[in-house]
Each structure stands twice: as C-alpha cells, then as structure tokens.
N, C-alpha and C positions, 0 to 999 in steps of 0.2 A: 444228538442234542436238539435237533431242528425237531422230531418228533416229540421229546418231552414237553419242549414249549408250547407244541399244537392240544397236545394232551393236558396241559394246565391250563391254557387258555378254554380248553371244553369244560374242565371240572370245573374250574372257577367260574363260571357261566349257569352248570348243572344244580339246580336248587333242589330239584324235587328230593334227589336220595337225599340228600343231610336233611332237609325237613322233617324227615319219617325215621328219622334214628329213634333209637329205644332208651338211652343209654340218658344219663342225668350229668350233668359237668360234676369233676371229681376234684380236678385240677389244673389251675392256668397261671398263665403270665403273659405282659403285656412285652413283644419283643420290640427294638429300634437295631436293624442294619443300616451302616455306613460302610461306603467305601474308602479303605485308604490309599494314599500317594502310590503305596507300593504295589497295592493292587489288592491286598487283601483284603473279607470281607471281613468285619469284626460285628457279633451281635450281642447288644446288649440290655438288661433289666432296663425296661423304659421308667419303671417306677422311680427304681434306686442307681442307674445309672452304672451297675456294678458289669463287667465286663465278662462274660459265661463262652463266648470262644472267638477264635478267630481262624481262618480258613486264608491259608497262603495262597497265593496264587499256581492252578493245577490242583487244587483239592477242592471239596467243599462245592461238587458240578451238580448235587442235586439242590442243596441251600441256593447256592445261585441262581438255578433255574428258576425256583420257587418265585426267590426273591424277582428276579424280574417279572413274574406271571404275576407280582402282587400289587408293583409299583407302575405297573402300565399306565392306569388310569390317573396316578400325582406326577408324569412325567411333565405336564402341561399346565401342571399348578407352580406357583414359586413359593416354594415351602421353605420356612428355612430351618426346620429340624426336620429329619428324617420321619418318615408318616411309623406307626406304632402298630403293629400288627398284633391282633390277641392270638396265643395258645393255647385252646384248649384240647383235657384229658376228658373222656366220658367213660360211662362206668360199665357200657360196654365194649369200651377199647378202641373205641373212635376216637381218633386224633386229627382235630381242626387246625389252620389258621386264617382266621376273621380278620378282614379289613372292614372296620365298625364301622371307617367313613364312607366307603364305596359299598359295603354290602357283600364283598365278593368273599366266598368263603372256598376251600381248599378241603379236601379229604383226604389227608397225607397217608393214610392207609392204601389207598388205592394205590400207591406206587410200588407197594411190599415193603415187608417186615424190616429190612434193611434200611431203606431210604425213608422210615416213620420213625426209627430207632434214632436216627440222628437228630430229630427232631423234641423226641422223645427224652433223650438226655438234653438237651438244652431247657428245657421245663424241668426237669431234676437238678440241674446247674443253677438255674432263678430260684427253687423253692429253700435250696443250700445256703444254712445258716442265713434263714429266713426268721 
C-alpha cells in the first residue's frame, strides 16, 4: 500500500507523459468522494448527485489510494463539499482523473488493466441513463 501511494504521488506530479497523449477526450464525468461513518467510500455524479458505488470497508484499496493521492493538497483547505475530480476517457484509451483545482492529473492506466477497469466502470455508471 505504502508503495502505491509513493507511486501516485510521482504520477500525480509527472506532467510531461499525459501532455503528449494522442488520444482526443471521448468521455467523462465529474466524480465527488466522501467518506462515511461506517467507513465506506461512496462516489458520486457531482453534477447530478446520483450515487455510482460504494466501497465497504477492505474493498475498493485502489479507489482509496487514488482518492487520497488526490485529496492531499484540499486537506488544509476547509471545504465544505467534497473537492470534484474529473474523469476522463480518450480515444486512445487513456483514462485520467483531473483535479481542475490543483492541476494534478492521474494516468490510471499506468496501474493496469484491472485497477483502470474500476475506474472505467464508474464513468459507464455516471453516463447510465444519462
């Protein structure tokens, strides 16, 4: 776990590759994680508010990762809604997520096929009876 966080904190940092992507946005959506009481994380349509999953507590270790790689820099703001991370698809299958306020961007591909997939469905869950 300790390694993936060192590994997000690099991507999230690393501009040059996503710069030079090829690929055109195909598809996105703006995400809002919170945490609840129970511990779960729940993420949802920040547009529309509509609830696309929730991750019990022991699941959902690479969404969490994520999510703390994303939220590092609002931990020291007092926000009072959850900060709103973009999703995007591109059209050569590069899969983001953009923190528009910080700049920090994410190349969830780089983690493999699996841990971009979960990703990946939750942008097919926001665009669901859209």
């Amino acid at each position: 776990m300790v390694l993936l966080v060192v590994a997000l904190q690099y991507l999230g940092r690393d501009q040059s590759s996503i710069s030079e992507l090829d690929g055109i946005m195909v598809s996105s959506a703006l995400l809002q994680f919170e945490d609840t009481p129970t511990g779960a994380v729940e993420v949802y349509d920040a547009d529309d508010g509509k609830l696309l999953a929730s991750f019990e507590p022991g699941s959902g270790s690479f969404v969490r990762g994520i999510l703390r790689s994303m939220t590092r820099d609002h931990q020291y703001t007092e926000l009072k809604t959850p900060p709103a991370f973009l999703l995007a698809k591109y059209s050569d299958g590069a899969l983001m997520i953009v923190d528009e306020k910080t700049g920090q961007t994410i190349l969830l591909n780089a983690f493999g096929p699996t841990n971009a997939h979960v990703f990946d469905q939750l942008l097919s869950a926001s665009m669901a009876d859209s």
